[in-house]
N, C-alpha and C positions, 0 to 999 in steps of 0.2 A: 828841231824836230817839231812836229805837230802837234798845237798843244792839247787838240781831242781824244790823242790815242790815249788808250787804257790806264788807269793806276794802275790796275791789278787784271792779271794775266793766268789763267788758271788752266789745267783738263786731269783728267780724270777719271776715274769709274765711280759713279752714281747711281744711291742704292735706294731704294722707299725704305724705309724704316720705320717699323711698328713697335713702340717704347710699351712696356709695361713698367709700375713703378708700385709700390708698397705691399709690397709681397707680404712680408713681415720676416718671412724665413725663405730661403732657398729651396728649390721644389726638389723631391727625391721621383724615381721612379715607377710608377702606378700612382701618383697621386697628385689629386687635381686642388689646385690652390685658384684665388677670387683675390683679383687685385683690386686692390685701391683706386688708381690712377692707369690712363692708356692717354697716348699721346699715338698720331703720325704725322708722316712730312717726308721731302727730300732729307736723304744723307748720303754720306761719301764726303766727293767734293762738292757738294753742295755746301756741306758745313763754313767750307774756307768763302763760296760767293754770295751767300748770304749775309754773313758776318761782316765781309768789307764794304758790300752793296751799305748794309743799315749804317754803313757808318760814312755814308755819303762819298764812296770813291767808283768811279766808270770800271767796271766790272766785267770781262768778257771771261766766259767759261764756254770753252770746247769737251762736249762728252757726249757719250750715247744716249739716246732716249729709247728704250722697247717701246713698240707697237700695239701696249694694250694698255690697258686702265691704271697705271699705277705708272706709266710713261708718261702717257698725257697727262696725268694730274699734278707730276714732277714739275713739267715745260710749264706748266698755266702757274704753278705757283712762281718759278722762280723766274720766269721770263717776262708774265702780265703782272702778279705780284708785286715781286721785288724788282724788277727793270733789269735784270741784267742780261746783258748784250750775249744770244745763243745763237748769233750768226756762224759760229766755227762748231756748233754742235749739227749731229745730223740722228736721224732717227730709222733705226735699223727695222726691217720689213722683218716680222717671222722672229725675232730675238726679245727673248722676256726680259724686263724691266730686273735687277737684281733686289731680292728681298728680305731686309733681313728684321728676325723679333729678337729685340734687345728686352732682357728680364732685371731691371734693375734692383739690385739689392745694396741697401747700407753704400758707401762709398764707391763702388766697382757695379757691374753689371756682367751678364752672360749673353755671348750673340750666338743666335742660330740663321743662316744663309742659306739662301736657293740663289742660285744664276750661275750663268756662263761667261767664258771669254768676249771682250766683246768684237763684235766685226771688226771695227776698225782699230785701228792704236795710233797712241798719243800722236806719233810722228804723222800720220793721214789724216788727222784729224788737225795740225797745227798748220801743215801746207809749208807756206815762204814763212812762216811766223810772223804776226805782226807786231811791228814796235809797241809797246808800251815801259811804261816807267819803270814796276818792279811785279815781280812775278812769285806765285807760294806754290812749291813744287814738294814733293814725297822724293827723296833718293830712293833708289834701289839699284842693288846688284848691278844691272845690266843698266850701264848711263842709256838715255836718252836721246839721241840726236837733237832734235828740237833744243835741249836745253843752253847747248853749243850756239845753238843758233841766235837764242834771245838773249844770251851773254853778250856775242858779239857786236849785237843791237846795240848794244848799251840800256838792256833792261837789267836792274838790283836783282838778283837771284834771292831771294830768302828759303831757306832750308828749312823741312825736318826729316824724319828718319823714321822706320816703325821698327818693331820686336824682332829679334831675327830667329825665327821658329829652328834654324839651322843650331843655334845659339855659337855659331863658329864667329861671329864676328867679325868681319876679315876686315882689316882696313884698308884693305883697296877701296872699299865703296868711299873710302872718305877724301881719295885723288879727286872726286866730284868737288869738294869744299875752294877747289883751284877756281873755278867757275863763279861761285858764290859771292855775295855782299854779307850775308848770315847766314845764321845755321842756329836751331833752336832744337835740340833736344829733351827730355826728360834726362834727368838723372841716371837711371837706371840703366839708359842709351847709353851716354855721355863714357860714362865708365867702363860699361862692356869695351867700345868703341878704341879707349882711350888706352884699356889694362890698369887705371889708376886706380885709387880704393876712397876718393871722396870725387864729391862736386866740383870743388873747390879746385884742386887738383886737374880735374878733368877739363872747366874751363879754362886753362892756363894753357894746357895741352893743345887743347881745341883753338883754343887765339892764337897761337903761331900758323895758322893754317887758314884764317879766313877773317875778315876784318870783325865783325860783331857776333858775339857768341852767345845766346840765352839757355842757361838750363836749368830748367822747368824742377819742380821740387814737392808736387804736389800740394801736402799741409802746411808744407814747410817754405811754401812762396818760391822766388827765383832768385837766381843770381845772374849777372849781366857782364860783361866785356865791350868797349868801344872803342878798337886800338885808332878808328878814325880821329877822336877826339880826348882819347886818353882817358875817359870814364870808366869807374865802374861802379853799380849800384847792385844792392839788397832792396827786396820789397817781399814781406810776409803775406801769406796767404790771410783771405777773410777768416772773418769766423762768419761761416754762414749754415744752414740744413740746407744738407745734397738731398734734392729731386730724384737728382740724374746726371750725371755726368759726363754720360755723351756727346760729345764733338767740344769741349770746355778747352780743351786743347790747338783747336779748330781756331777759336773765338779768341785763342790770346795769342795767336800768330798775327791773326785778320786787324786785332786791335794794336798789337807792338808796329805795324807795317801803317798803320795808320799814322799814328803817334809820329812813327818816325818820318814820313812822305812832311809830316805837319812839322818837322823840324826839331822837336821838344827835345831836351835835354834825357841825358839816357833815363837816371833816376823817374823822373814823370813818365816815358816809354814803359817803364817796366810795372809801375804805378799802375799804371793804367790799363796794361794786359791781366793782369794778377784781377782789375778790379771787375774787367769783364768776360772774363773766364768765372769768378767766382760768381755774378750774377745771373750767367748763363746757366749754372748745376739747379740754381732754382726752379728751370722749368724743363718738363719734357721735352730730352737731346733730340740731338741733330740739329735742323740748319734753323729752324725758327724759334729756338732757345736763343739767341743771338742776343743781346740787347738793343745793339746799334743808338746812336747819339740822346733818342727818347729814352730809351733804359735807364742809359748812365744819366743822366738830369734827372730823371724823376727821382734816383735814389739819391743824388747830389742833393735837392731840395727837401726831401724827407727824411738827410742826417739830422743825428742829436749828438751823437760822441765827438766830444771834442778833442780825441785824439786822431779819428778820423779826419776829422774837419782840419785840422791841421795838416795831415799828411796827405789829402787830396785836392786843399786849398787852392791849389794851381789850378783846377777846374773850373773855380769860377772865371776865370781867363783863357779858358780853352772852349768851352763848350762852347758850339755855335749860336749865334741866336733865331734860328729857325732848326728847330731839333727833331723835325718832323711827325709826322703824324703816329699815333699809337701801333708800336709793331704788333705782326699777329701772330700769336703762337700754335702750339701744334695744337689742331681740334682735334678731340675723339675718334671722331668720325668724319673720312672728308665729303666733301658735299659733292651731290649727284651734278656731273659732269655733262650738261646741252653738247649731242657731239652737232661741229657744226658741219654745213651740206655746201655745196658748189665750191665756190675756187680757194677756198680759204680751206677748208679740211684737204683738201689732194696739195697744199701749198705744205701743210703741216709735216707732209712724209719726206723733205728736205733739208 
């Protein structure tokens, strides 16, 4: 195969997201509350191509962009920004940008959304599919076409799953996991999913059905499965203050799929998603909460606890030695957009 196609293979619905953060208390009805902190940026899947982009893997994400100022300032970030490859993205004429204000409070947040379905879908927007290594996909209900298609590539499927507002459950959605190299869940999932009544439980369930299992535990860290290699590892959550916590889940898919492309033994894999998920709630969610290889170095050389340094000691052996330039996080306010004129703006609507 070609060794230039993609690590990581993504699409999606892509949302701008407007973070508020230090509320102190949760807003009631007729009453107007002065935050602390405001954060924007790309979110959706944006979260998943940012996070594997900073962490140095070729990165192609197919999604929509709207046609107005909160589209274009998506594409500029994540395409001139971060680099990543929006040849399989196309930009809908007439179709708004999706918007949603996340009200962060204490460990959780509250979302509020505007937008529509988008023109296209995943499958018109994936085409023939092109080869790449491994792919981070959201299941739902209704399989995907496309997904068939990049399994049969011989692209890693790695899995997660979201809430099922239904709360029915059904485990049909989990004949998807046939497809699969992994499947990372939350807890919460895992169990509904499974009918079991622990984690524990639940990956065991889960591992009969798809080779690598991670499920997610929030404070309480993850648990892991690798019936490839016969691993299995615990890894406890930081102790760190949550910002924000949107897209944290985003950042420890993007970093496990890393770890793993990087060959590391499950225990370090699980390490090291737990490490950059928790350093990602540090800063206002979404996709440039991210840490990518500078994050984790700068906190790598600024440990003291030598129980940390113990158990992330593998890092001084992993991290690369060029760990690239300072990522950027979300600004307040984003900055006034030059639209450009002659061939390169009418190039844009493609």
């Amino acid at each position: 195969m070609d060794d230039d196609r993609p690590e990581v293979l993504l699409t999606g619905l892509l949302f701008y997201d407007l973070v508020l953060t230090g509320l102190g208390k949760a807003p009631t009805p007729g009453e107007e509350i002065w935050t602390a902190g405001m954060g924007c940026g790309p979110g959706g899947i944006a979260n998943l191509a940012v996070a594997s982009a900073r962490f140095g893997l070729r990165t192609s994400l197919a999604t929509v962009f709207g046609d107005d100022f909160y589209g274009a300032y998506c594409r500029d970030v994540i395409g001139d920004q971060e680099h990543i490859d929006l040849s399989l993205s196309r930009t809908a004429n007439g179709w708004p940008t999706p918007v949603t204000v996340s009200l962060a409070h204490g460990d959780d947040r509250a979302l509020v959304t505007h937008g529509q379905e988008p023109p296209y879908s995943q499958d018109e927007l994936m085409g023939e599919v092109p080869e790449a290594r491994t792919a981070l996909v959201h299941l739902e209900a209704e399989p995907r076409a496309w997904l068939a298609k990049a399994a049969a590539n011989g692209t890693q499927i790695y899995a997660d799953v979201g809430w099922d507002p239904t709360q029915q459950w059904s485990r049909d959605l989990l004949d998807q996991l046939s497809l699969c190299h992994a499947f990372l869940p939350n807890e919460t999932e895992a169990m509904a999913y499974t009918r079991t009544d622990s984690a524990v439980a639940a990956l065991g369930t889960l591992s009969e059905s798809v080779p690598v299992v991670v499920v997610t535990r929030g404070g309480d860290g993850a648990i892991a499965v690798d019936q490839t290699t016969g691993e299995y590892a615990e890894a406890p959550a930081l102790d760190v203050d949550v910002l924000d916590a949107t897209g944290a889940g985003d950042v420890f898919g993007a970093s496990f799929v890393a770890a793993s492309l990087g060959g590391w033994p499950l225990q370090e894999r699980l390490r090291f998603a737990v490490l950059a998920a928790g350093l990602s709630v540090q800063h206002h969610g979404g996709a440039l909460a991210a840490p990518g290889w500078y994050g984790v170095d700068r906190w790598w050389r600024s440990l003291t606890d030598p129980g940390l340094k113990q158990a992330y000691g593998f890092l001084a052996d992993r991290l690369p030695a060029d760990v690239g330039p300072p990522v950027r996080h979300a600004p307040v306010t984003p900055p006034i957009r030059h639209t450009p004129v002659g061939p390169r703006a009418s190039a844009r609507q493609h």
